[in-house]
N, CA, C and O atoms as a GROMACS GRO file, in nm:
protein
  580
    1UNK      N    1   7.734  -7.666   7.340
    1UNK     CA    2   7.819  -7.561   7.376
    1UNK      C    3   7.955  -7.613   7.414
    1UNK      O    4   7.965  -7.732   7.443
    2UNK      N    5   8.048  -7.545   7.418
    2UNK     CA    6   8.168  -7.585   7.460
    2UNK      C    7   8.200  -7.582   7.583
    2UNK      O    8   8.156  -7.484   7.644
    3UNK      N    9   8.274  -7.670   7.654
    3UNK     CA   10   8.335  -7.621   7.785
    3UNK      C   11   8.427  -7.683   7.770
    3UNK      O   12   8.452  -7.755   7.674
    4UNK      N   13   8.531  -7.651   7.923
    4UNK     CA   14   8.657  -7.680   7.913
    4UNK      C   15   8.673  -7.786   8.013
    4UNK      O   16   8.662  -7.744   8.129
    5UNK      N   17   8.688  -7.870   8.005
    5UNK     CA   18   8.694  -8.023   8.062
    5UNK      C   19   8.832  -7.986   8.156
    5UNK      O   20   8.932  -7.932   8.107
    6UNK      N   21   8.820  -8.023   8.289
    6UNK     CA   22   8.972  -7.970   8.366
    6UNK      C   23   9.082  -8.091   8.336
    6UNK      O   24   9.205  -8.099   8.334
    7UNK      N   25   8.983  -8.171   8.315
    7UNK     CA   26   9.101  -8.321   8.335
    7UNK      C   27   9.184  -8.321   8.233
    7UNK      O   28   9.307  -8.330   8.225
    8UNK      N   29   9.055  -8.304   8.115
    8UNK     CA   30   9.136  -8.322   7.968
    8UNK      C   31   9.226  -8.180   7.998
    8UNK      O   32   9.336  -8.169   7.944
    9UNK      N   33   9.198  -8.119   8.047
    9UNK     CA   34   9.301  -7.988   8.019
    9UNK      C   35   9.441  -8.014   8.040
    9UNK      O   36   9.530  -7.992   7.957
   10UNK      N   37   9.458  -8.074   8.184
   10UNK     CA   38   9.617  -8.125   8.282
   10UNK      C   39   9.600  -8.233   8.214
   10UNK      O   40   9.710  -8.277   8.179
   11UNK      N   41   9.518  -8.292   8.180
   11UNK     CA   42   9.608  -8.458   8.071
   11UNK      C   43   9.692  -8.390   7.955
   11UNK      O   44   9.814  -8.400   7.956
   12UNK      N   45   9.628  -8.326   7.862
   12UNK     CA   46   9.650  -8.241   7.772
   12UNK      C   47   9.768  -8.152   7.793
   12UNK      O   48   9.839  -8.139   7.693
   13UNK      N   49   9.806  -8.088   7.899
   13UNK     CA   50   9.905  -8.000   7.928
   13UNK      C   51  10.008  -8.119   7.994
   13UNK      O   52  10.105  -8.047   8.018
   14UNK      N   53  10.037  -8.218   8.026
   14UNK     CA   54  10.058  -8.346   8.091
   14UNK      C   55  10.125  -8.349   7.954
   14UNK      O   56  10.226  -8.279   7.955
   15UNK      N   57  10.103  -8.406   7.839
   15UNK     CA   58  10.088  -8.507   7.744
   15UNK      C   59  10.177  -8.394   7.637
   15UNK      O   60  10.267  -8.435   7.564
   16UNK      N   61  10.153  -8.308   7.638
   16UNK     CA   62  10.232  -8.166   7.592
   16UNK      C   63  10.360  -8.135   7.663
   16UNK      O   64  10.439  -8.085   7.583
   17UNK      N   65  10.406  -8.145   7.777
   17UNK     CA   66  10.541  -8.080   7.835
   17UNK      C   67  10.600  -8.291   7.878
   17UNK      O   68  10.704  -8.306   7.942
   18UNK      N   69  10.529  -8.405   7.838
   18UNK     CA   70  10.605  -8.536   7.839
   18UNK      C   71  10.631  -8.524   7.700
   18UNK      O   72  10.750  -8.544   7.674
   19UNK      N   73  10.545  -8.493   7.583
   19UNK     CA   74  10.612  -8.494   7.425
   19UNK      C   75  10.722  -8.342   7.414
   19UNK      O   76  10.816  -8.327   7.336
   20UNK      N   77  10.687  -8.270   7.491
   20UNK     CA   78  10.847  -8.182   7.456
   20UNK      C   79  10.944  -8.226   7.525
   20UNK      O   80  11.058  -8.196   7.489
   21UNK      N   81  10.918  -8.329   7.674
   21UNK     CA   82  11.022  -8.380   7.720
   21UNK      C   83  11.102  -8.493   7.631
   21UNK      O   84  11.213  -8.540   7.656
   22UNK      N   85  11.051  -8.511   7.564
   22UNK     CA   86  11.106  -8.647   7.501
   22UNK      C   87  11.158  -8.630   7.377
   22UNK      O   88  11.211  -8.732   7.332
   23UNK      N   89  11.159  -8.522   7.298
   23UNK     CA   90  11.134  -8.443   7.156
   23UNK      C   91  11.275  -8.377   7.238
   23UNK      O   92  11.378  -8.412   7.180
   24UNK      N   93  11.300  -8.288   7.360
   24UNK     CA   94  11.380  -8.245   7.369
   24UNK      C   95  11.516  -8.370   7.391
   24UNK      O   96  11.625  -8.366   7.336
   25UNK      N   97  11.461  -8.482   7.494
   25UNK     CA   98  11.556  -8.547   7.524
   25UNK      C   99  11.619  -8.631   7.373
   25UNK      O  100  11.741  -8.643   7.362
   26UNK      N  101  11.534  -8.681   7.271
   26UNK     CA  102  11.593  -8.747   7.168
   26UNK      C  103  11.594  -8.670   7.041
   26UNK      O  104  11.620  -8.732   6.938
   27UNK      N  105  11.576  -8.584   7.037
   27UNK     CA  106  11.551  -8.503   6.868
   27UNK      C  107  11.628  -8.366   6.905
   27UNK      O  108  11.737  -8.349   6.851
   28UNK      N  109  11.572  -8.258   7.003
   28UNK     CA  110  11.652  -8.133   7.015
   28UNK      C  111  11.815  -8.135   7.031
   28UNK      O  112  11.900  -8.087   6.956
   29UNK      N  113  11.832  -8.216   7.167
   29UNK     CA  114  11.962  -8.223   7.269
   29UNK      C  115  12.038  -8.293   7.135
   29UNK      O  116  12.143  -8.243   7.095
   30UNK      N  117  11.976  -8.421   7.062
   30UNK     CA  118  12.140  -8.481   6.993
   30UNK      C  119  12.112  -8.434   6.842
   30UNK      O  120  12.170  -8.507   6.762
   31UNK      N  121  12.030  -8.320   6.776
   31UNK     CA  122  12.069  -8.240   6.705
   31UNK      C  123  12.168  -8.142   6.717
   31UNK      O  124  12.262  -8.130   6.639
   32UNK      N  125  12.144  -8.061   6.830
   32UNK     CA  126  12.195  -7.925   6.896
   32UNK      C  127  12.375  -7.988   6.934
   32UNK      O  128  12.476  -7.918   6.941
   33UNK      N  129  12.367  -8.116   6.951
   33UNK     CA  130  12.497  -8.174   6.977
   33UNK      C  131  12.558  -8.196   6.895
   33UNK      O  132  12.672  -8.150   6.890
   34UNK      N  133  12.494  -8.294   6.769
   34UNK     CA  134  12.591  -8.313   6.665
   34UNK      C  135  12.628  -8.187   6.556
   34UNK      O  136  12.730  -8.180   6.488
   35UNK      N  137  12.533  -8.105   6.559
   35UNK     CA  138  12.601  -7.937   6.529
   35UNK      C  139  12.696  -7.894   6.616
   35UNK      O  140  12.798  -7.839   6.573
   36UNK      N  141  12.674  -7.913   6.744
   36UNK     CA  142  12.790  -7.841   6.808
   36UNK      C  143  12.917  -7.912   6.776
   36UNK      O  144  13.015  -7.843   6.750
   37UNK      N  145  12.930  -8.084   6.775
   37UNK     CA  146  13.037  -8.097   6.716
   37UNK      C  147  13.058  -8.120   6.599
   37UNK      O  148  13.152  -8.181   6.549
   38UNK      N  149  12.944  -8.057   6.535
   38UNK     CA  150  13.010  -8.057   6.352
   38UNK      C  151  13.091  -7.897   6.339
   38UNK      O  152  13.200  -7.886   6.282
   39UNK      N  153  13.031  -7.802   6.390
   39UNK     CA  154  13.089  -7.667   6.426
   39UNK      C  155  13.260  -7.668   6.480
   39UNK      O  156  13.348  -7.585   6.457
   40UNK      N  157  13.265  -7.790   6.556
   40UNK     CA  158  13.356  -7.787   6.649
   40UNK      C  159  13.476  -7.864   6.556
   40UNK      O  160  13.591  -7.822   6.541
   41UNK      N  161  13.432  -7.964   6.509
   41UNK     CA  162  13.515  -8.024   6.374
   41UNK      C  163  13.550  -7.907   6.225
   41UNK      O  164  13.661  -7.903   6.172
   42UNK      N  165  13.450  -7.834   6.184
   42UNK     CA  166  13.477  -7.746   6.129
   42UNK      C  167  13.543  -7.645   6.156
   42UNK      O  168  13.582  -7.586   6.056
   43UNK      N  169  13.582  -7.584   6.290
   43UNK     CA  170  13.673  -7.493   6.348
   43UNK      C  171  13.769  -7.562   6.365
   43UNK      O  172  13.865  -7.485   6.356
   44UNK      N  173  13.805  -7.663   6.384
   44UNK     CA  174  13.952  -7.784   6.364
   44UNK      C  175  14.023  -7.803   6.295
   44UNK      O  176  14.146  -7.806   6.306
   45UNK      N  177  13.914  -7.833   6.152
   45UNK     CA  178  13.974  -7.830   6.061
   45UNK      C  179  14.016  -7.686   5.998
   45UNK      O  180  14.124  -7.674   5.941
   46UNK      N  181  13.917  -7.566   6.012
   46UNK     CA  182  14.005  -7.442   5.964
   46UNK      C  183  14.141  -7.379   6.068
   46UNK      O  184  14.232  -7.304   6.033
   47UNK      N  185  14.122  -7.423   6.168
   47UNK     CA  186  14.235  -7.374   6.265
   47UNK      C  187  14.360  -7.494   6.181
   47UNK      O  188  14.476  -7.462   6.158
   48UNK      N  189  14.302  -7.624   6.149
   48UNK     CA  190  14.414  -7.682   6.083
   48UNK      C  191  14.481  -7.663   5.935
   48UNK      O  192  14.599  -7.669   5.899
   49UNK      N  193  14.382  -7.641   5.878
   49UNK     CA  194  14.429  -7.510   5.794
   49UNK      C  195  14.484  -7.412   5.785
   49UNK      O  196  14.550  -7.384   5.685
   50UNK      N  197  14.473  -7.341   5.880
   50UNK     CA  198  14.520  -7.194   5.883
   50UNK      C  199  14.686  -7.210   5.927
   50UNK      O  200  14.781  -7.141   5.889
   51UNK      N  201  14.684  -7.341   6.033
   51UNK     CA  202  14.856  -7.359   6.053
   51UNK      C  203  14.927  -7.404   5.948
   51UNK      O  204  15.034  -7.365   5.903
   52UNK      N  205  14.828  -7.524   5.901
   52UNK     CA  206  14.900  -7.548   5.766
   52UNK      C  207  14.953  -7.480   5.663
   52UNK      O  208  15.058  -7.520   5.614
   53UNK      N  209  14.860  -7.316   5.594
   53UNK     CA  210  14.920  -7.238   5.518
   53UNK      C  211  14.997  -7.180   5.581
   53UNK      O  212  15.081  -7.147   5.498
   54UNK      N  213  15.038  -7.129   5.708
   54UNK     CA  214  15.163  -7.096   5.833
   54UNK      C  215  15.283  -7.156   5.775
   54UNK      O  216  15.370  -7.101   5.708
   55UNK      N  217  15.276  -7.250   5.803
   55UNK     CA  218  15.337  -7.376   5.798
   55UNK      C  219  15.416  -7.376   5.640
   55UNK      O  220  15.535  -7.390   5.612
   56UNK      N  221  15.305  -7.356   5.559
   56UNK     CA  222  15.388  -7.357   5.398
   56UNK      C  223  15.436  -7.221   5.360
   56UNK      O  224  15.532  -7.206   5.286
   57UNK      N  225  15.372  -7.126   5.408
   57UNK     CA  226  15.432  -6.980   5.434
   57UNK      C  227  15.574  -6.990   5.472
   57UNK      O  228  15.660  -6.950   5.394
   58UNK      N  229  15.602  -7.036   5.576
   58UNK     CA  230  15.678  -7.000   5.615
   58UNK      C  231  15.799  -7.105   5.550
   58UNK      O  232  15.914  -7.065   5.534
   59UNK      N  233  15.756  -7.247   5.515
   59UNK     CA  234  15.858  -7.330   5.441
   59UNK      C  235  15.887  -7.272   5.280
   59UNK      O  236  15.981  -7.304   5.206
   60UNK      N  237  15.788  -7.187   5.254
   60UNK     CA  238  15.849  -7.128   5.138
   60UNK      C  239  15.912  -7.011   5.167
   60UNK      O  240  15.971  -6.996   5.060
   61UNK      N  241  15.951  -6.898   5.247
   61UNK     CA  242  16.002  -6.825   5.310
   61UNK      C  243  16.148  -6.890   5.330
   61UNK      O  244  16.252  -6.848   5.279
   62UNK      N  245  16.139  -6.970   5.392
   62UNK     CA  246  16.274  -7.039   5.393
   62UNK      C  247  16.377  -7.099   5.345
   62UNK      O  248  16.491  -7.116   5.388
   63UNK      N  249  16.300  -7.142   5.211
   63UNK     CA  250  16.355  -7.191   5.075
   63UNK      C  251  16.378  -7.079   4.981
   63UNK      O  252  16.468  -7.079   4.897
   64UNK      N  253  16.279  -6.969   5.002
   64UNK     CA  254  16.302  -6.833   4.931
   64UNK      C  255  16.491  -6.813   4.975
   64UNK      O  256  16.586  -6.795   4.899
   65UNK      N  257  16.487  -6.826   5.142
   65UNK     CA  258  16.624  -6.788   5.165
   65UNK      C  259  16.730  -6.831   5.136
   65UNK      O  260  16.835  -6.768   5.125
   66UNK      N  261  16.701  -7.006   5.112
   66UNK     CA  262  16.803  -7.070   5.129
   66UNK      C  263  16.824  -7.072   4.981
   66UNK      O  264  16.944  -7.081   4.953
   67UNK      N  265  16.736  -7.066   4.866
   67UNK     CA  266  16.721  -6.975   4.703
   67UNK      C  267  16.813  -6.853   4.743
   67UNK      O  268  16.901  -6.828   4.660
   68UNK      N  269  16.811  -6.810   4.801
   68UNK     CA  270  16.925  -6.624   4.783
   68UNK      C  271  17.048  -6.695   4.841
   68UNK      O  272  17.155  -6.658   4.792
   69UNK      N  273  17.052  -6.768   4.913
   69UNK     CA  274  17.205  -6.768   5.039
   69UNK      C  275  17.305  -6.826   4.920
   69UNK      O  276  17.412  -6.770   4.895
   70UNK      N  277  17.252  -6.962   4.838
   70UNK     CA  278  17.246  -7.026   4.740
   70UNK      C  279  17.298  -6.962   4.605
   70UNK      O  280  17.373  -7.029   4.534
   71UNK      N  281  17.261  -6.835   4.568
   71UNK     CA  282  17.255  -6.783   4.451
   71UNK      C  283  17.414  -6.663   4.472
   71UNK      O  284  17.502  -6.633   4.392
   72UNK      N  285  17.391  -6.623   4.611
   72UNK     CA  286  17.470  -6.541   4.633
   72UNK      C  287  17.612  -6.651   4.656
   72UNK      O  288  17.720  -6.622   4.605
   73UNK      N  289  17.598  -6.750   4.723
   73UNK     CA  290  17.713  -6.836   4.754
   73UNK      C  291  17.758  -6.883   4.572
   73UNK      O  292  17.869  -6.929   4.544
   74UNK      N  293  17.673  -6.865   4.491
   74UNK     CA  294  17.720  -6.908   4.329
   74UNK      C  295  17.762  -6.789   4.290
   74UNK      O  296  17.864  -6.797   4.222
   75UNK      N  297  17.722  -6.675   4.306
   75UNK     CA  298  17.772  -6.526   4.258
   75UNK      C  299  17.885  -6.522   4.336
   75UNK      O  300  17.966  -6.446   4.282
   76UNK      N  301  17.926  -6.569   4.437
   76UNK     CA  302  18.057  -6.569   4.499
   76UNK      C  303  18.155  -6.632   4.417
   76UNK      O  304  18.250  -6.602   4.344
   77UNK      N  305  18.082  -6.751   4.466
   77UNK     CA  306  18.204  -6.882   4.385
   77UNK      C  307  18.227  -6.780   4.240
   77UNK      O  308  18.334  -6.722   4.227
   78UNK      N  309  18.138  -6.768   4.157
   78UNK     CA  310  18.160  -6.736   4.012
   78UNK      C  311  18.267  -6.630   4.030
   78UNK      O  312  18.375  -6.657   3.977
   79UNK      N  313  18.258  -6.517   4.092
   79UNK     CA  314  18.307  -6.432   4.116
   79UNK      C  315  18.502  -6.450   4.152
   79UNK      O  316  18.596  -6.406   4.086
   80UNK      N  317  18.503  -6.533   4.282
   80UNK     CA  318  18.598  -6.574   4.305
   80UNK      C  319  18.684  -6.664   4.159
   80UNK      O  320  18.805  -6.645   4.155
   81UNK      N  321  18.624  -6.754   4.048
   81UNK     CA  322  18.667  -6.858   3.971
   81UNK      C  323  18.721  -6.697   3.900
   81UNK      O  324  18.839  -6.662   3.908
   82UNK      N  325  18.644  -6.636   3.850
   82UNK     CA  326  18.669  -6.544   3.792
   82UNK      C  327  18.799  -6.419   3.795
   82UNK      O  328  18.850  -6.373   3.693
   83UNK      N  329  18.823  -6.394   3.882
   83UNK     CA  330  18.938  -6.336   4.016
   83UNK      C  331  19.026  -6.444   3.978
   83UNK      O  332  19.127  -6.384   3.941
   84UNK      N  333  19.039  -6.518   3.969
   84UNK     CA  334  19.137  -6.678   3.969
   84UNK      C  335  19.163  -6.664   3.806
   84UNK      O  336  19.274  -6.640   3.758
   85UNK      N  337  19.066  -6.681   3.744
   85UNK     CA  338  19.086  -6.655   3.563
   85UNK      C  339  19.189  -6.570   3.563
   85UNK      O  340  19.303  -6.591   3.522
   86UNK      N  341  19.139  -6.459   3.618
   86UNK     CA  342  19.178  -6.313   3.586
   86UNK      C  343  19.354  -6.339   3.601
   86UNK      O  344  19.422  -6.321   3.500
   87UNK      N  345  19.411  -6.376   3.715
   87UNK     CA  346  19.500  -6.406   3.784
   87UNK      C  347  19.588  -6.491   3.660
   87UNK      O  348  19.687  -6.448   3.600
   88UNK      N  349  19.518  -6.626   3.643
   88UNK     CA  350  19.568  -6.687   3.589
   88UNK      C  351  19.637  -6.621   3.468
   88UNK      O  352  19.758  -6.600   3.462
   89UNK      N  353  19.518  -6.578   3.343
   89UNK     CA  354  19.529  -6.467   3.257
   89UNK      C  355  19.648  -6.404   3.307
   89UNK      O  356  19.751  -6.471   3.309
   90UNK      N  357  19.649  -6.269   3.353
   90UNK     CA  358  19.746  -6.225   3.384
   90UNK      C  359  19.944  -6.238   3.420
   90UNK      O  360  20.043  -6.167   3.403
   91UNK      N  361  19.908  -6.382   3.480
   91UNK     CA  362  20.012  -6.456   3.473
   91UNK      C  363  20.076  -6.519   3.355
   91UNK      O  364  20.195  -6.548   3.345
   92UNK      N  365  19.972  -6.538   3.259
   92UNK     CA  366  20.020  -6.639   3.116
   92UNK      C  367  20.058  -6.496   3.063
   92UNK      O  368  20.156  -6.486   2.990
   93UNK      N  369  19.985  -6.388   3.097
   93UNK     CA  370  20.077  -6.275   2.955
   93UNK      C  371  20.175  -6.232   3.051
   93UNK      O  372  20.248  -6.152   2.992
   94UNK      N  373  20.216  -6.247   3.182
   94UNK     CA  374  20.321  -6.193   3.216
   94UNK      C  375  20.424  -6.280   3.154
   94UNK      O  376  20.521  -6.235   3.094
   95UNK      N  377  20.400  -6.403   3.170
   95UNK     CA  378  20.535  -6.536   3.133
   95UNK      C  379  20.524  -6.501   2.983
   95UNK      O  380  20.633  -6.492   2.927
   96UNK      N  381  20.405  -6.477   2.901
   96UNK     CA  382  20.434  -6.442   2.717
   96UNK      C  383  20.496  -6.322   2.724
   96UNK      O  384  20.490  -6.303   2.603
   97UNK      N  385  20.532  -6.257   2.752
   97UNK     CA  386  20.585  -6.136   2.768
   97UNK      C  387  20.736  -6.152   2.788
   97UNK      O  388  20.828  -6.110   2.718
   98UNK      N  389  20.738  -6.228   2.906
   98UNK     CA  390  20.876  -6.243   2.989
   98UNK      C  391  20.948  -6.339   2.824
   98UNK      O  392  21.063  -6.328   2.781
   99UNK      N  393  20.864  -6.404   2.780
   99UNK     CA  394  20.932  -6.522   2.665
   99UNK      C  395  20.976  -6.446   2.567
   99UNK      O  396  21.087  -6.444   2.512
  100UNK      N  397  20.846  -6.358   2.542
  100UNK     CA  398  20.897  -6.212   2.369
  100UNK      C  399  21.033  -6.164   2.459
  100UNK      O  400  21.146  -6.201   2.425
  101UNK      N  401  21.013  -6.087   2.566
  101UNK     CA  402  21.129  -6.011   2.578
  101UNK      C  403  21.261  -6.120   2.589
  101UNK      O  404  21.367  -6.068   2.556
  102UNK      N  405  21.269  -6.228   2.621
  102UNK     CA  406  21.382  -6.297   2.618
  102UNK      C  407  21.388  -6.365   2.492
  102UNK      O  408  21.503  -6.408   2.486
  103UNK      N  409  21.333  -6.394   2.398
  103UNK     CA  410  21.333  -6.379   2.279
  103UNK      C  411  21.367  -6.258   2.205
  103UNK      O  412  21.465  -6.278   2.133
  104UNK      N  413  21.327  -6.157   2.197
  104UNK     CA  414  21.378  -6.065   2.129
  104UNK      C  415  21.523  -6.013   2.174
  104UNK      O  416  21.607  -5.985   2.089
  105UNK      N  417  21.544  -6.005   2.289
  105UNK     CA  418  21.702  -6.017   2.360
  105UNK      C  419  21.772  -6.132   2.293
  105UNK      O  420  21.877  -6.120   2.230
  106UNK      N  421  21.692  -6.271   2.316
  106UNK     CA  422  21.839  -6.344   2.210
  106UNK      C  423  21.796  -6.350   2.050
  106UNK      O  424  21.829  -6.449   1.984
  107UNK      N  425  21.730  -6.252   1.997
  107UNK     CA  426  21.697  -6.241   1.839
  107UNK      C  427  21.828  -6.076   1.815
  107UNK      O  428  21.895  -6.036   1.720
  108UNK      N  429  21.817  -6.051   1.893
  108UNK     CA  430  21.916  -5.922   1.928
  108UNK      C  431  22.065  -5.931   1.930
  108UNK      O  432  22.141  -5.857   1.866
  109UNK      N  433  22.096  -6.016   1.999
  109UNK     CA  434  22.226  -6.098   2.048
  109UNK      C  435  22.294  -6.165   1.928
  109UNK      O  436  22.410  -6.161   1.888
  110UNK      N  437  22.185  -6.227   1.882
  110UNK     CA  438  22.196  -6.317   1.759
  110UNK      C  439  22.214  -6.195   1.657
  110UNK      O  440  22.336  -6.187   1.645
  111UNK      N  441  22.168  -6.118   1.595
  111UNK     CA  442  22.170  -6.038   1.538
  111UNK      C  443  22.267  -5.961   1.529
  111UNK      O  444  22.283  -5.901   1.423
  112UNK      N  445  22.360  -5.942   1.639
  112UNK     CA  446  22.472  -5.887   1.643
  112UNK      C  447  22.586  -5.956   1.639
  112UNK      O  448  22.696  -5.912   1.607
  113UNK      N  449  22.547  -6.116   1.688
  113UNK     CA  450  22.656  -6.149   1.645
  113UNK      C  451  22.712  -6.207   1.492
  113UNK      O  452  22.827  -6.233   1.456
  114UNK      N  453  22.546  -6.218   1.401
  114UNK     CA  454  22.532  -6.236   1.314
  114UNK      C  455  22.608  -6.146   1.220
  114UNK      O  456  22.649  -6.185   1.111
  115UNK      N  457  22.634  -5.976   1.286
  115UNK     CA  458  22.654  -5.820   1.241
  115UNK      C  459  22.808  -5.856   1.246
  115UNK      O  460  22.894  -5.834   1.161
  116UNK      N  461  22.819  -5.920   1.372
  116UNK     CA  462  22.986  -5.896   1.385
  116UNK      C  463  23.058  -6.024   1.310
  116UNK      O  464  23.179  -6.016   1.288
  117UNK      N  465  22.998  -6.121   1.276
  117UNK     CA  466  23.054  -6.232   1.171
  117UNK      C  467  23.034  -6.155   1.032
  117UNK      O  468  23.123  -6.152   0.947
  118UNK      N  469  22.923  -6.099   1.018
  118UNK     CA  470  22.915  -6.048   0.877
  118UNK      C  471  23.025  -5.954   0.870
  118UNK      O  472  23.123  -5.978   0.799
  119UNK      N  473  23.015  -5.836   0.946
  119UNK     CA  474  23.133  -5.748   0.959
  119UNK      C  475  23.282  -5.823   0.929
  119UNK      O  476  23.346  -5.827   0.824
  120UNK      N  477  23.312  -5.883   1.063
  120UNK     CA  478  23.457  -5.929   0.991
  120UNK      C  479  23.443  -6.033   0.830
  120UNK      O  480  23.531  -5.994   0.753
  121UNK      N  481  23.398  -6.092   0.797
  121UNK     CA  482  23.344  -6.150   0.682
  121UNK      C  483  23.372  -6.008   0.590
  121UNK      O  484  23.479  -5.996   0.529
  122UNK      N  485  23.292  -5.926   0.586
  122UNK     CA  486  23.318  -5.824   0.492
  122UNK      C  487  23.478  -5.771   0.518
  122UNK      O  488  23.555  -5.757   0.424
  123UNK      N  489  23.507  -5.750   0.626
  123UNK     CA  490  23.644  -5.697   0.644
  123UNK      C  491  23.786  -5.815   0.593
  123UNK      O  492  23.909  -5.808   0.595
  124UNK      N  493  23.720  -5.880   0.565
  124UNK     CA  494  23.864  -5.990   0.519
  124UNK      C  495  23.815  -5.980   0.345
  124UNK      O  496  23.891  -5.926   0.264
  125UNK      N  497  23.710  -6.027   0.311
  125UNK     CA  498  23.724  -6.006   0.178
  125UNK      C  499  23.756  -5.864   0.138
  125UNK      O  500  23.804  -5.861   0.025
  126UNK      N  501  23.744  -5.735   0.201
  126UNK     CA  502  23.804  -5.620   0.174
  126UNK      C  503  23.926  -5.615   0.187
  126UNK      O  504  24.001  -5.556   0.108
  127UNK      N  505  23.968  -5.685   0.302
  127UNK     CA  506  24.097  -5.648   0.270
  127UNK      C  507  24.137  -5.758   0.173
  127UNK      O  508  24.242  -5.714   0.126
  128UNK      N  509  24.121  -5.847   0.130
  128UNK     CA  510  24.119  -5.990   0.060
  128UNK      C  511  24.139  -5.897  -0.104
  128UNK      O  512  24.240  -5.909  -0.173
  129UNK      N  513  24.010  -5.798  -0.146
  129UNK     CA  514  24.010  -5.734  -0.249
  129UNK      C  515  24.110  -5.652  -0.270
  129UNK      O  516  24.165  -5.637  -0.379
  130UNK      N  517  24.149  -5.574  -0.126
  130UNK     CA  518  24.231  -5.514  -0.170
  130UNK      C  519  24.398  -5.495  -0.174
  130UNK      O  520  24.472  -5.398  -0.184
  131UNK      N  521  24.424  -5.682  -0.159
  131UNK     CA  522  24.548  -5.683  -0.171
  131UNK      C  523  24.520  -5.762  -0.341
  131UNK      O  524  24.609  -5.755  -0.426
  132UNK      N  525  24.406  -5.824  -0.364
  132UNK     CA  526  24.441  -5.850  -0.497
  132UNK      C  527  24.492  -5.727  -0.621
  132UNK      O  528  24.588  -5.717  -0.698
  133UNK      N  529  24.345  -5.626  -0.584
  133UNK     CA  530  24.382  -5.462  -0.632
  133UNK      C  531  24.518  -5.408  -0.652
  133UNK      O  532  24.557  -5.353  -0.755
  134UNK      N  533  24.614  -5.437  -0.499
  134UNK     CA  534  24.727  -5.378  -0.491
  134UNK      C  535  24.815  -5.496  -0.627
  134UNK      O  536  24.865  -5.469  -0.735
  135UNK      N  537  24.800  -5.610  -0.563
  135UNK     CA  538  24.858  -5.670  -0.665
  135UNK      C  539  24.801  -5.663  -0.807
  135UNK      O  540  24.885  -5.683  -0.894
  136UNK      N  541  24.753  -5.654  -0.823
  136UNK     CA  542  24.684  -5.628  -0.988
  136UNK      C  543  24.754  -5.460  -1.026
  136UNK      O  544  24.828  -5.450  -1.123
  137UNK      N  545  24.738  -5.401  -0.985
  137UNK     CA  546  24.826  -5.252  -1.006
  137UNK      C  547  24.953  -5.283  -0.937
  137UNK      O  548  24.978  -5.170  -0.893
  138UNK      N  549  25.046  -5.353  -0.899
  138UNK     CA  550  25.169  -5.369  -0.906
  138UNK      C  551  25.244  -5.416  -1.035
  138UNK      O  552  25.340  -5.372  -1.098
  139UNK      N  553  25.136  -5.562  -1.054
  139UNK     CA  554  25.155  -5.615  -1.188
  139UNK      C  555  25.113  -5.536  -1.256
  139UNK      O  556  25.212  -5.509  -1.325
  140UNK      N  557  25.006  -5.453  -1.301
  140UNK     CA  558  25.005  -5.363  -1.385
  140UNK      C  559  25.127  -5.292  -1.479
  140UNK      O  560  25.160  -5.272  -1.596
  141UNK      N  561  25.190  -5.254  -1.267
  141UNK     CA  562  25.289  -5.133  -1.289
  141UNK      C  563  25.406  -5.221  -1.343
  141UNK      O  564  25.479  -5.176  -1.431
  142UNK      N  565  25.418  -5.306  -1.306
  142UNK     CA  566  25.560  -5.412  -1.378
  142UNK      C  567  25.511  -5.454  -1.478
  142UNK      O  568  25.596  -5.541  -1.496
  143UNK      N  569  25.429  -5.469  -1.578
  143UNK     CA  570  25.409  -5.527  -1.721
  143UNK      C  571  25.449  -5.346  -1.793
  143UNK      O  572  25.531  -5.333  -1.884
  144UNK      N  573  25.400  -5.266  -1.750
  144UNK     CA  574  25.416  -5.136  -1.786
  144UNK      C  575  25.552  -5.096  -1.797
  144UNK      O  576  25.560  -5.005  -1.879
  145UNK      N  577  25.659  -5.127  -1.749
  145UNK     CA  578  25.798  -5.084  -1.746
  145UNK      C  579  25.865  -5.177  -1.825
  145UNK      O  580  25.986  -5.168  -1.842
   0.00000   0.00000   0.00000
């Protein structure tokens, strides 16, 4: 028949809470530990992560800006070179302009005085013709008598 032996029982219950003491002290406690700091390394590294994409967030954010400040400071400049062209431009047809009109003023000048040499030119050989005329019908009129 069975019975329950008291000794073996408290050896037995003895021998049971010294193997969970020892199971806890070398197997539970520095499992439960090196999870806690593998947990604890893994929240480190994502908290170091998470600043890090912060971190590039925001350095591309900033290059985004310093990309516009950049683009707009070249749409300036261009803008301004351009304003300056314009200027320039403007200035070369004012001076081509200023050159035709003082050109055509001394093509004008010239032209008249070209008018008034031709003029007297014509006025001397007219009268030039028409003293030969007179003389040619004087002599006429004296071979005639």
């Amino acid at each position: 028949m069975l019975s329950i032996n008291p000794s073996e029982l408290i050896w037995t219950i003895l021998g049971f809470f010294a193997l969970l003491f020892l199971l806890n002290q070398f197997l539970y406690k520095p499992i439960v530990r090196f999870m806690d700091e593998r947990r604890a390394r893994i929240d480190a590294g994502l908290n170091e992560e998470t600043a890090a994409r912060a971190a590039i967030e925001e350095d591309e954010r900033g290059l985004e800006r310093e990309r516009e400040e950049r683009l707009q400071e070249a749409r300036n400049e261009l803008r301004a070179e351009k304003d300056r062209s314009e200027e320039r431009r403007a200035e070369a047809l004012r001076e081509a302009k200023q050159s035709a009109d003082e050109a055509a003023e001394q093509g004008k000048s010239e032209a008249a005085a070209l008018r008034e040499q031709t003029d007297r030119e014509l006025q001397l050989r007219r009268d030039e013709l028409a003293g030969r005329l007179a003389e040619r019908l004087l002599n006429a009129g004296n071979t005639e008598q």
